[in-house]
C-alpha positions as CSV (number, residue, x, y, z in Angstrom):
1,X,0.0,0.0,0.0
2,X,1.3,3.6,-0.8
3,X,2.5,5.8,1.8
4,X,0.4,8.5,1.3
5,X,2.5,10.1,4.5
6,X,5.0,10.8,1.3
7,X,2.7,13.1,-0.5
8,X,4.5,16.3,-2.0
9,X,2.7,19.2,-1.5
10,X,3.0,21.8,-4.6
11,X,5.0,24.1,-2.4
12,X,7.7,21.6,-2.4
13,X,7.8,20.9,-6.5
14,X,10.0,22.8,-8.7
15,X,9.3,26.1,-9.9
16,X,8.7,25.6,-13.6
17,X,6.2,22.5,-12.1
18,X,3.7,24.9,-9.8
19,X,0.4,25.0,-11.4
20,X,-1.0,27.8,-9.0
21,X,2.6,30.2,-9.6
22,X,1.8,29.6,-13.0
23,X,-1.8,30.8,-13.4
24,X,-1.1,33.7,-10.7
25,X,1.9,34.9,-13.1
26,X,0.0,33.7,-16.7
27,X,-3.7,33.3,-16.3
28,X,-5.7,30.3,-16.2
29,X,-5.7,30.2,-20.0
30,X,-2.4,29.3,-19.8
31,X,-2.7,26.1,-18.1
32,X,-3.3,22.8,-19.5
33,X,-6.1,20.5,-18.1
34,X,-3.6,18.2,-16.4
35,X,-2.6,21.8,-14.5
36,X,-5.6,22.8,-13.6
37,X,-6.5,19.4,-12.6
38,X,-3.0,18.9,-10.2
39,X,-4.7,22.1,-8.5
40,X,-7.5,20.2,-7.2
41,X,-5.5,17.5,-6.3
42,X,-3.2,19.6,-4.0
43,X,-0.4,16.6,-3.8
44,X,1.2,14.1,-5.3
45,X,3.5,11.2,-4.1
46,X,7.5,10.6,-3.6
47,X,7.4,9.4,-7.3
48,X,4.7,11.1,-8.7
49,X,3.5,15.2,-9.2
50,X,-0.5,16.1,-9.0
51,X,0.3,17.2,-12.6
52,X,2.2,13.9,-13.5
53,X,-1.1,12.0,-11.7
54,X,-3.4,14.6,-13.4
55,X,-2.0,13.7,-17.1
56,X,-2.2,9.3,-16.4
57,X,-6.1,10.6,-15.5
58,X,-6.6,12.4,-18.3
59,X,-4.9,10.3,-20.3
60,X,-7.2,7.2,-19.2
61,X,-10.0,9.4,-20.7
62,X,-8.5,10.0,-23.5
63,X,-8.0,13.9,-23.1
64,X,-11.8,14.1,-23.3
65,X,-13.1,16.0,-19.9
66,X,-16.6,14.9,-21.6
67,X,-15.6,11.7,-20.9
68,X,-13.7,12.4,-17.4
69,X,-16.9,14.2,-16.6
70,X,-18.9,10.4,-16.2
71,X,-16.6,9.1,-14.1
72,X,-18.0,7.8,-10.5
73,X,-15.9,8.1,-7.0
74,X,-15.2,5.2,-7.1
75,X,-14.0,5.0,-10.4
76,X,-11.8,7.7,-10.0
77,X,-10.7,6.1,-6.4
78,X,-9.1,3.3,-8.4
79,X,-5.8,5.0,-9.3
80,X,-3.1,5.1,-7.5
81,X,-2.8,8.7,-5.4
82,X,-6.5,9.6,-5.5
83,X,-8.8,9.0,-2.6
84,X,-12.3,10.0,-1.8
85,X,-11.7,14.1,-1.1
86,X,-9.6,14.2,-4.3
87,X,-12.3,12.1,-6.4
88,X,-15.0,14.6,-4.8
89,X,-12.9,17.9,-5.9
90,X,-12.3,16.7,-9.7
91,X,-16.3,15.6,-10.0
92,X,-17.7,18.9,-8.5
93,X,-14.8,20.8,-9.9
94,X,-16.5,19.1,-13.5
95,X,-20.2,19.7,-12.5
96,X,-20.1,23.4,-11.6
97,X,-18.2,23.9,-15.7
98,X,-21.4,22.1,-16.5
99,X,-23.2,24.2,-15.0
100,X,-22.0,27.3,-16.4
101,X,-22.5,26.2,-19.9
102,X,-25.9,25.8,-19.0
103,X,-26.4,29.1,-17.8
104,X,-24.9,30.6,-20.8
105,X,-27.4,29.4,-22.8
106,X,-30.3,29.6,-20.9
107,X,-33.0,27.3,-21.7
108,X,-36.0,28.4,-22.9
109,X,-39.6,28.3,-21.2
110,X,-41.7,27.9,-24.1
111,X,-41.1,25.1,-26.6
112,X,-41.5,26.0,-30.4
113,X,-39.2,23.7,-31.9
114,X,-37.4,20.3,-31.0
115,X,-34.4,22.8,-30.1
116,X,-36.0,24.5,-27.8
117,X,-36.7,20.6,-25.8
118,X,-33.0,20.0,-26.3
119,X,-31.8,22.9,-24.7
120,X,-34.8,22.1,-21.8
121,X,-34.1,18.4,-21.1
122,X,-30.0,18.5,-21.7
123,X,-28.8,19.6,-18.4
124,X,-30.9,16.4,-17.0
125,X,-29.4,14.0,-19.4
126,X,-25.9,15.0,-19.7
127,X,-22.9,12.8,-18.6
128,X,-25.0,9.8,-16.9
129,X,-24.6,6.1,-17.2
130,X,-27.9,5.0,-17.1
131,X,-31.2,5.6,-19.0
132,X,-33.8,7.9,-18.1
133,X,-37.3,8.8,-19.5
134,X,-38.9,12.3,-19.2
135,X,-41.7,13.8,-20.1
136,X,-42.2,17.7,-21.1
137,X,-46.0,18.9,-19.8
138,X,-46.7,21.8,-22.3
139,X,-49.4,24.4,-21.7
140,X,-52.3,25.3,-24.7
141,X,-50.0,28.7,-25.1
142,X,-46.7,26.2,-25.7
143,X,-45.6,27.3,-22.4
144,X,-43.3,24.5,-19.8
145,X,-45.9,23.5,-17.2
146,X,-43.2,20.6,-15.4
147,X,-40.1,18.5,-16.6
148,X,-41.1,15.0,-14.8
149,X,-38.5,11.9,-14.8
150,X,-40.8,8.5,-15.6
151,X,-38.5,5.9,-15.1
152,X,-34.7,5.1,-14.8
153,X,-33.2,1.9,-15.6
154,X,-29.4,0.3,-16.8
155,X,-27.3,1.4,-19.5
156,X,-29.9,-0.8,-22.2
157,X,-32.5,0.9,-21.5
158,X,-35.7,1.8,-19.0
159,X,-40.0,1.3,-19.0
160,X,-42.0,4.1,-19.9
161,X,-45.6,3.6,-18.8
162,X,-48.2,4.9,-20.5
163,X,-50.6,5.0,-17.6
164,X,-47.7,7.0,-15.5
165,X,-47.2,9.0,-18.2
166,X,-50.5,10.3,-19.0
167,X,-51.6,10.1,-15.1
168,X,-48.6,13.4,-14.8
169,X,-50.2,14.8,-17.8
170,X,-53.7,15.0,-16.8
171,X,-52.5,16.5,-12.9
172,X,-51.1,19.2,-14.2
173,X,-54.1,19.9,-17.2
174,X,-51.7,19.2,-20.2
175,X,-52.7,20.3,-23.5
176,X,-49.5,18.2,-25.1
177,X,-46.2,16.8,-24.4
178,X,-43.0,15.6,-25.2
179,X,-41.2,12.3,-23.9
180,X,-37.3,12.7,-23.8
181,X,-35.0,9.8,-22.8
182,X,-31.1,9.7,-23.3
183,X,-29.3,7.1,-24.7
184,X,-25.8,6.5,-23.0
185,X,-24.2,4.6,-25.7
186,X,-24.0,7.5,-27.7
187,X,-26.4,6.1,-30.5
188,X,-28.9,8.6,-31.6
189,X,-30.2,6.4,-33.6
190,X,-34.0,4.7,-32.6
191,X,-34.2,0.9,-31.4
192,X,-37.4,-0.6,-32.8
193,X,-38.5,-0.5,-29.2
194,X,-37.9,3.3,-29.6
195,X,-40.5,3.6,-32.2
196,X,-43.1,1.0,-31.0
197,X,-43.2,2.7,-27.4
198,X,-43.9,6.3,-29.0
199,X,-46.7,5.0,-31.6
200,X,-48.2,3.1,-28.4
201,X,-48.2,6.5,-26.4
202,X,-49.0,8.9,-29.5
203,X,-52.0,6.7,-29.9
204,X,-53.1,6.8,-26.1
205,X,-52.7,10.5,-26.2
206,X,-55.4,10.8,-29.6
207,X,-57.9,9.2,-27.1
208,X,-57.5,11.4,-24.1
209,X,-56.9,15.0,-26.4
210,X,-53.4,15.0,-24.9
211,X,-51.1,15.3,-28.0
212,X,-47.5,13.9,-27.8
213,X,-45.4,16.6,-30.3
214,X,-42.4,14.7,-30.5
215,X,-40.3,12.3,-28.9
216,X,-36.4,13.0,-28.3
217,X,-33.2,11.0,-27.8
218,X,-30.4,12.7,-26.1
219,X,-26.8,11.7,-26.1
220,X,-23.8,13.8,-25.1
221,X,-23.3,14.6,-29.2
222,X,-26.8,15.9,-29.5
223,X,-30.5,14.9,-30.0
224,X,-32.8,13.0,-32.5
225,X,-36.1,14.3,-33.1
226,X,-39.1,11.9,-34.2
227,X,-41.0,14.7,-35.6
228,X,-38.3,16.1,-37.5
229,X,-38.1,12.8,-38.9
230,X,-41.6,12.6,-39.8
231,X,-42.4,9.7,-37.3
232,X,-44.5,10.8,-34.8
């Protein structure tokens, strides 16, 4: 087991090797994301810097903070020199960039256009590992009534249920909505599950004057649109 009693503290690193000097003297544009990431780390080990530790992270990731940005504790707990405060600094560190990304673009709160959803429903279906199925509740003047979560399940996929669904709908006097789940593989593309599920729901809606508009899967590379596509 490592001595973590050995930990180097940045202080004690060589000059040109001090992420904090560095942005103090440069800016934080002039740090690379192994730098910035050995600042929330705070320490390394007798053979290893935060930055050194930072880049064999990163590197596992393949550069990608997208990617860096999934990771669980305790995934992040399984190298060498990172424990459960460190694991805890790099996730929120992640979260709050998120975050700000989302605030730039603030999302909208009345739906006209499948973009509009997108920008809605992302910041709920960004950078998880499991499945989840949402449902937009839209006012007769197109304005957001509620964003309500259905059902989560594994990374293949989760149960939408009609009933559920159009039990929300009806509490909160829906004139139409939208269903939204994510797809973690990446895959934008529809399983036949996909499309049986939304005809199933589409048609339920015709019967209780509750139409569904359109049907989105998310992924972390952007959205597919079933009315877009011309299947709803």
């Amino acid at each position: 087991m490592e001595n973590y009693a050995s930990n180097i503290s940045i202080k004690a690193w060589a000059e040109e090797d001090r992420p904090r000097e560095k942005l103090i003297a440069q800016g934080r544009r002039a740090l690379t994301d192994a730098e910035l990431m050995a600042i929330l780390i705070g320490s390394g080990s007798r053979n290893e810097t935060a930055v050194e530790l930072s880049k064999r992270i990163l590197h596992h990731y393949n550069n990608d903070l997208n990617k860096l940005g999934k990771a669980t504790i305790s995934e992040l707990c399984n190298f060498r020199g990172i424990g459960e405060a460190k694991a805890i600094a790099i996730i929120a560190a992640l979260e709050i960039g998120r975050r700000r990304g989302e605030t730039e673009t603030k999302a909208p709160d009345q739906i006209s256009s499948s973009r509009d959803a997108y920008q809605i429903m992302r910041r709920h279906l960004m950078d998880i590992n499991h499945e989840e199925f949402w449902i937009i509740l839209i006012s007769q003047s197109a304005k957001v009534l509620a964003k309500e979560l259905v059902s989560k399940g594994g990374l293949s996929g989760t149960v939408a249920d009609p009933k559920i669904i159009f039990h929300m709908a009806l509490q909160r006097q829906a004139s139409s909505i939208i269903l939204v789940h994510n797809h973690p593989s990446g895959n934008l593309k529809p399983s036949q599950q996909d499309l049986s599920l939304t005809k199933k729901i589409a048609d339920a809606g015709r019967l209780l004057d509750i139409k569904v508009l359109d049907h989105l899967i998310l992924a972390d590379t952007g959205y597919f649109s079933f009315g877009d596509e011309g299947l709803m």
